[in-house]
C-alpha positions as CSV (number, residue, x, y, z in Angstrom):
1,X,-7.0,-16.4,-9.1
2,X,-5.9,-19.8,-11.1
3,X,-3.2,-21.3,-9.9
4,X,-1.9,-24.5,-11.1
5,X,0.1,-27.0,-8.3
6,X,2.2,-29.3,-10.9
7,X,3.2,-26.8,-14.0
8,X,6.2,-29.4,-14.8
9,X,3.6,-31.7,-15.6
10,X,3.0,-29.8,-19.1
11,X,6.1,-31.8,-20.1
12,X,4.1,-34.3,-20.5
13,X,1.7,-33.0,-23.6
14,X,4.1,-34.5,-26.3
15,X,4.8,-37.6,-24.8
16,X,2.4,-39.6,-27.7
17,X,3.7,-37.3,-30.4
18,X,6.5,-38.1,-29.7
19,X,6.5,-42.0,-29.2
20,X,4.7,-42.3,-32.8
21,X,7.3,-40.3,-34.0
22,X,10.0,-42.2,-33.1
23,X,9.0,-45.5,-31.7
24,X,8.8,-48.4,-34.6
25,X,5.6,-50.4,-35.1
26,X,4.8,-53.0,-32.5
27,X,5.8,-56.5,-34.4
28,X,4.1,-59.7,-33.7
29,X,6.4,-62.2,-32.1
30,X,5.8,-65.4,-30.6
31,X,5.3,-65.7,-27.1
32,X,6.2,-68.6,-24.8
33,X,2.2,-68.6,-23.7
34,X,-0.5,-70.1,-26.6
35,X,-3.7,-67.2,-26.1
36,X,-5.9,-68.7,-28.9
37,X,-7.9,-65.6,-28.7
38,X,-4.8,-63.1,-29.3
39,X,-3.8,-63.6,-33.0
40,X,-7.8,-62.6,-33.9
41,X,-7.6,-59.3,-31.9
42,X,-3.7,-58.6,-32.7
43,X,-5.1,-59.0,-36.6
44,X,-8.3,-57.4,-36.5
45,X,-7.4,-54.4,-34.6
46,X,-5.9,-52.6,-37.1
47,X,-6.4,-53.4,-40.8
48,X,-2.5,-53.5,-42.6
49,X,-1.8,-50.8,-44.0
50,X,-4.7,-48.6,-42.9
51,X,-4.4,-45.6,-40.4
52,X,-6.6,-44.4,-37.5
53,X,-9.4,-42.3,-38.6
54,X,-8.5,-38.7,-38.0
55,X,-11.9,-38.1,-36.3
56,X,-10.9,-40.6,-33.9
57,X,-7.2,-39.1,-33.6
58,X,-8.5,-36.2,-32.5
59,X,-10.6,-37.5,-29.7
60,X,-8.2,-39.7,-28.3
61,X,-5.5,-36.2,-28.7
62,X,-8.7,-34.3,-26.7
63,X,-8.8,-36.9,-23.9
64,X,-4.4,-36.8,-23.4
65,X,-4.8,-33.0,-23.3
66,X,-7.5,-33.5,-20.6
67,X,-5.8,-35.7,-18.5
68,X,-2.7,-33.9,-18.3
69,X,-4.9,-30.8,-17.7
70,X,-6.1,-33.0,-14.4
71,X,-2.3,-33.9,-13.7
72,X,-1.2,-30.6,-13.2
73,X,-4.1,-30.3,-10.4
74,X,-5.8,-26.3,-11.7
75,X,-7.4,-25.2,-8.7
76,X,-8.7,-21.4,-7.9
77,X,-7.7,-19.3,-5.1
78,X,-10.0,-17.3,-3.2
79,X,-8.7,-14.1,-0.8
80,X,-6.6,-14.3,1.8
81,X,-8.2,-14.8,5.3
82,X,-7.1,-14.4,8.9
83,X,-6.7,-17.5,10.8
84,X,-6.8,-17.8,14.3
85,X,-3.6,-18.6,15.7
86,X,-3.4,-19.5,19.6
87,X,-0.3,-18.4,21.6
88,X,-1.0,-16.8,25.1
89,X,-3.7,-16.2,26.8
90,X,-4.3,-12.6,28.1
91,X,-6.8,-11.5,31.1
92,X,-7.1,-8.2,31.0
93,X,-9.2,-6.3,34.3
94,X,-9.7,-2.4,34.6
95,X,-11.2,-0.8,36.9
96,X,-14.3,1.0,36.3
97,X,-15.4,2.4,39.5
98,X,-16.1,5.7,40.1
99,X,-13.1,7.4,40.5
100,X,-11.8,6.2,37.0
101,X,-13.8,9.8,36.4
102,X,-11.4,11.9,37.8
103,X,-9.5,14.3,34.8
104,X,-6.4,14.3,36.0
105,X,-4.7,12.6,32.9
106,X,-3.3,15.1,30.1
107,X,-5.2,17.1,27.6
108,X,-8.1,16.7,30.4
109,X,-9.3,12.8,29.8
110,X,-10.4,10.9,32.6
111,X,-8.5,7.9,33.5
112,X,-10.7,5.4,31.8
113,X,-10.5,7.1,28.7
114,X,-7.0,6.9,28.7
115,X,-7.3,3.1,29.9
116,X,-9.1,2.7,26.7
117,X,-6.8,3.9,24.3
118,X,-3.8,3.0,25.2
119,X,-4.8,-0.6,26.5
120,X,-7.0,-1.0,22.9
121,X,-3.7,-0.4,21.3
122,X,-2.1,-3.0,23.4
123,X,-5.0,-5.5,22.9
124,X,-4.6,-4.7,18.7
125,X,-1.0,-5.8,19.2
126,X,-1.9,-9.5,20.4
127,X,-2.2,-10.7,17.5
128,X,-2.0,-14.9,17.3
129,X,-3.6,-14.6,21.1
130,X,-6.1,-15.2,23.2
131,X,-7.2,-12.2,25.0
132,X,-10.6,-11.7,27.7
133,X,-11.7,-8.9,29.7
134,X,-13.2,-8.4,33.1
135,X,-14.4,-5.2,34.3
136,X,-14.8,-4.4,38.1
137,X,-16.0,-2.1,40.1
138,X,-18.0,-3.3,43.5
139,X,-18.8,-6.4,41.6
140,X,-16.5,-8.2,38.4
141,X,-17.8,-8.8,35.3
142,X,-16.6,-10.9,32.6
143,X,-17.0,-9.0,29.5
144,X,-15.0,-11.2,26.7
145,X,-13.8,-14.6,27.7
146,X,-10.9,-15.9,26.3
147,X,-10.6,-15.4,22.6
148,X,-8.3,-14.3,19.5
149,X,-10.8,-12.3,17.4
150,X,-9.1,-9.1,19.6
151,X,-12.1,-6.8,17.4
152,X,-14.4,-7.8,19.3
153,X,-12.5,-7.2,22.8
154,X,-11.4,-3.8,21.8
155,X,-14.8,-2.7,21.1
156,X,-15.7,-4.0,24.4
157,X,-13.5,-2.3,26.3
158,X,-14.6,1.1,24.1
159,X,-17.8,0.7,25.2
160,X,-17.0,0.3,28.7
161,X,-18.7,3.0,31.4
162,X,-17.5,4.6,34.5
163,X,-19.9,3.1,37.4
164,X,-21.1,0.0,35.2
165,X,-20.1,-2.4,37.8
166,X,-20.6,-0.3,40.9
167,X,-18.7,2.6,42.5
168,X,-16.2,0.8,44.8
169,X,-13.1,-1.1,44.3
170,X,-13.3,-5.4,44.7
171,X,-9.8,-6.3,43.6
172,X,-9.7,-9.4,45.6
173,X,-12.7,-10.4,43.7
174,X,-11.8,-9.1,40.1
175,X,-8.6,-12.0,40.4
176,X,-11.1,-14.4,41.9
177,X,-13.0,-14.2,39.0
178,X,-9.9,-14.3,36.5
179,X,-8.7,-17.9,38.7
180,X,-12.6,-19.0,38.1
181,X,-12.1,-18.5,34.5
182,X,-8.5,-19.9,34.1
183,X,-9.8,-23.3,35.4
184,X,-13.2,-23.6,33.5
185,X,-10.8,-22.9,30.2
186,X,-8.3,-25.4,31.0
187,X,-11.3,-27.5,31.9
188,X,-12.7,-27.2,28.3
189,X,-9.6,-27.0,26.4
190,X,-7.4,-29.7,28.3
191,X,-5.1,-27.1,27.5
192,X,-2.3,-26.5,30.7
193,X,0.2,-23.5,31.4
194,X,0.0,-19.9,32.5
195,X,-2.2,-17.6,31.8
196,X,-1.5,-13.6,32.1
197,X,-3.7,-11.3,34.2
198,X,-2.9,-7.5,33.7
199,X,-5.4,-5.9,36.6
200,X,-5.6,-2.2,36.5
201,X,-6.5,0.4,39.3
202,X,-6.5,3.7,40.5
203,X,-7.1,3.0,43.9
204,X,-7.3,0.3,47.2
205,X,-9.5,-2.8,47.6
206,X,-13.0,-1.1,49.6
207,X,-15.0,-3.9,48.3
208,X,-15.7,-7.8,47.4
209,X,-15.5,-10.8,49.7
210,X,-12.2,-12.0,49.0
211,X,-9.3,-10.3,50.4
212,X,-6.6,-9.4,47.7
213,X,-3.6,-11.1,49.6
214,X,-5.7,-14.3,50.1
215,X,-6.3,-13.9,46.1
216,X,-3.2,-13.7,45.2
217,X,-2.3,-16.8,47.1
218,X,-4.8,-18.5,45.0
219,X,-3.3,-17.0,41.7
220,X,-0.1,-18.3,42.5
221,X,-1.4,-21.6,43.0
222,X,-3.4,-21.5,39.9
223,X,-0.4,-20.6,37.7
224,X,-1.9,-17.0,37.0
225,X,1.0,-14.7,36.7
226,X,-0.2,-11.1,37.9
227,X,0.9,-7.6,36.2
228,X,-0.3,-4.7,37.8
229,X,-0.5,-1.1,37.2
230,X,-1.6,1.7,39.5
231,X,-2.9,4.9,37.4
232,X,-3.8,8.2,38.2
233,X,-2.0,11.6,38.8
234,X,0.6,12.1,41.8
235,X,-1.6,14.4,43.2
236,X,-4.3,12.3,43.3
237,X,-7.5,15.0,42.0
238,X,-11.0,13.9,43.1
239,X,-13.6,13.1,40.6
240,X,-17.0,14.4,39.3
241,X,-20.1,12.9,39.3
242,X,-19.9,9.6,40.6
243,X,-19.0,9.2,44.2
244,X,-18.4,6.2,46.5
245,X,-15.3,5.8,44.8
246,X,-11.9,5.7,47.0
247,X,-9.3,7.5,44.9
248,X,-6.2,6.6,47.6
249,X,-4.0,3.9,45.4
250,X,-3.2,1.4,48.0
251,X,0.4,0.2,45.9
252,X,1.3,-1.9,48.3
253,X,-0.9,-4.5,48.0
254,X,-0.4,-4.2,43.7
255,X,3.1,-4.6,44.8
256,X,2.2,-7.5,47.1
257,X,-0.2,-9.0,44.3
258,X,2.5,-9.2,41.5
259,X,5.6,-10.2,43.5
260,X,3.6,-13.1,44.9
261,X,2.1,-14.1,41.3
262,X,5.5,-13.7,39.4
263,X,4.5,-10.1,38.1
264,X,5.4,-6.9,38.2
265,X,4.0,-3.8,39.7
266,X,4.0,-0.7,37.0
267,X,2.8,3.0,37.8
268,X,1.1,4.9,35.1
269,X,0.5,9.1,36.2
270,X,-0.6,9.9,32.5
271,X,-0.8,8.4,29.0
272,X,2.6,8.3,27.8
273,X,3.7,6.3,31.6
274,X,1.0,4.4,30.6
275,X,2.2,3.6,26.9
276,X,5.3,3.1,28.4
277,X,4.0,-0.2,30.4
278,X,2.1,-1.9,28.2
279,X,5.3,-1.7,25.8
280,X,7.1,-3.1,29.0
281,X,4.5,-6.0,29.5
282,X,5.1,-6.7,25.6
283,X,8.5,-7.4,26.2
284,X,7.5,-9.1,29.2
285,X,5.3,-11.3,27.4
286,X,6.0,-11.4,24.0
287,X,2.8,-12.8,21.5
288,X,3.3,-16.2,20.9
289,X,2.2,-16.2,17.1
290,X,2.4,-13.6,14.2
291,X,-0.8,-13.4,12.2
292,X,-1.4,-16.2,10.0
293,X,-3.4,-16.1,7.0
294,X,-4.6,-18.8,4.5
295,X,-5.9,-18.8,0.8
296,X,-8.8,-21.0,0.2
297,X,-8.5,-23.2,-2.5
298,X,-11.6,-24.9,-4.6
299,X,-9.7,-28.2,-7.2
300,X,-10.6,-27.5,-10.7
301,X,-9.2,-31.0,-11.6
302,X,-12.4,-33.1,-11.5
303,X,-13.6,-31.7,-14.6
304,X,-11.2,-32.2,-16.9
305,X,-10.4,-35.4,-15.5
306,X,-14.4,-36.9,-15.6
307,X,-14.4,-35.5,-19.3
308,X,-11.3,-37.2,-19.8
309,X,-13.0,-40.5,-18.3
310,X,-16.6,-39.8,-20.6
311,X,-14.5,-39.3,-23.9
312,X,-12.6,-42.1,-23.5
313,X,-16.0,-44.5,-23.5
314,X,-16.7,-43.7,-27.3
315,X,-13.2,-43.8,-28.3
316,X,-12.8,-47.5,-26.6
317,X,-16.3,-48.3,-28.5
318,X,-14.6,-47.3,-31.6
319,X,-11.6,-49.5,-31.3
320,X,-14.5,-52.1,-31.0
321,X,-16.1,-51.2,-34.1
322,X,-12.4,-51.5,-36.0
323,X,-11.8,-55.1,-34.8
């Protein structure tokens, strides 16, 4: 797409028309400084009487046109891309261990499923953030640092697996790792202030070497704010295929985690509770930044301004050859 940035400079195309047109002839006068050399170029510029050849009207006509072509600055705009706007930065940790298995969510999805879709849709909703993932079972993994492109962390969290980081439950060390993180991006970035942690569960703390209390502590002192959310059926079913897991949701200590990290504790028994937080922790923490989006532009004035510039050399050689 063309697009022009100075159109009023158009205005400017009749300018020499107009100044023969109505301008008188330049009359030699006498000046109060004695240039021995002026009265043989004033005379022999222009023979009396005589007009410009038309060949050489024309050419200086083409190089006017060209320069106010330049002056109006043409350039070409290409299609609209995203840019990557930074507003808050989102840690998001779910729980994979075994008994994220357990079918007790409607329409018979397991828990992580249901983790998926509705935190994916929450994750889509970020836009102009920054937004990582850890996934923990017996161990904590960090799956997407810190980042806008949310794509990419939405399909990470797709492809997570019940059992990929062990059967167990280390929530302690899940926020250890989320404080470990915080400080080697503000370490990078020189960038201060909080950072969110949402940390989900469906059960208590059976694993890990940090305690959870003692990690929250440490959150606090770290400036990461803690959300929690405890999810699972009230009556708690037991899940298939993978054991080791402890399905008993400990929401006391969730409770203790975000009171002492300025959160909040949230309980999710099925998709639409669970829809229902997320939508909470948006109002909570509203996104910093809309989506931005930029056109990139390529300046198209160069050319007509260097032909401009070459033209004028043979039309300055002419005015040579006249005097």
């Amino acid at each position: 797409m063309i697009h022009v940035a100075w159109p009023w400079m158009l205005l400017a195309l009749p300018l020499p028309w107009l100044a023969a047109r109505r301008l008188p002839p330049a009359q030699p006068q006498d000046g109060a400084l004695f240039l021995p050399f002026a009265a043989g170029v004033t005379e022999g510029a222009l023979p009396t009487g005589h007009a410009w050849p038309r060949s050489r009207r024309l050419l200086l006509a083409l190089v006017w046109l060209l320069l106010v072509l330049a002056a109006i600055r043409p350039q070409w705009l290409g299609d609209p891309l995203p840019v990557a706007a930074t507003g808050r930065r989102l840690l998001l940790a779910v729980d994979v261990s075994g008994s994220m298995a357990s079918q007790d969510m409607a329409g018979g999805a397991t828990r992580l499923q249901v983790v998926q879709k509705v935190a994916g849709d929450f994750i889509r909703r970020r836009h102009g953030d920054q937004v990582g993932l850890i996934l923990f079972g017996t161990r904590p993994y960090l799956q997407a640092p810190l980042t806008p492109d949310l794509a990419t962390v939405d399909r990470f969290l797709d492809e997570a697996m019940v059992g990929i980081a062990g059967t167990q439950t280390a929530i302690g060390d899940a926020i250890g790792l989320a404080i470990k993180r915080l400080q080697a991006d503000r370490s990078q970035t020189g960038r201060k202030g909080d950072t969110v942690l949402i940390l989900l569960t469906d059960g208590s703390s059976n694993a890990g070497a940090m305690p959870p209390a003692e990690a929250a502590r440490m959150a606090a002192r770290a400036g990461l704010r803690i959300y929690t959310i405890g999810v699972g059926s009230d009556a708690q079913a037991g899940f298939f295929g993978l054991g080791g897991g402890d399905s008993d949701l400990d929401e006391d200590t969730l409770k203790f985690i975000a009171k002492t990290t300025g959160g909040e504790y949230f309980r999710a028994t099925d998709a639409d509770a669970l829809e229902q937080v997320y939508a909470r922790i948006d109002q909570l923490e509203p996104s910093a930044a809309r989506e931005q989006w930029y056109r990139p532009r390529d300046e198209w004035f160069v050319w007509p301004l260097g032909l401009a510039l070459l033209l004028s050399v043979p039309a300055v050689a002419w005015s040579g050859r006249w005097r």
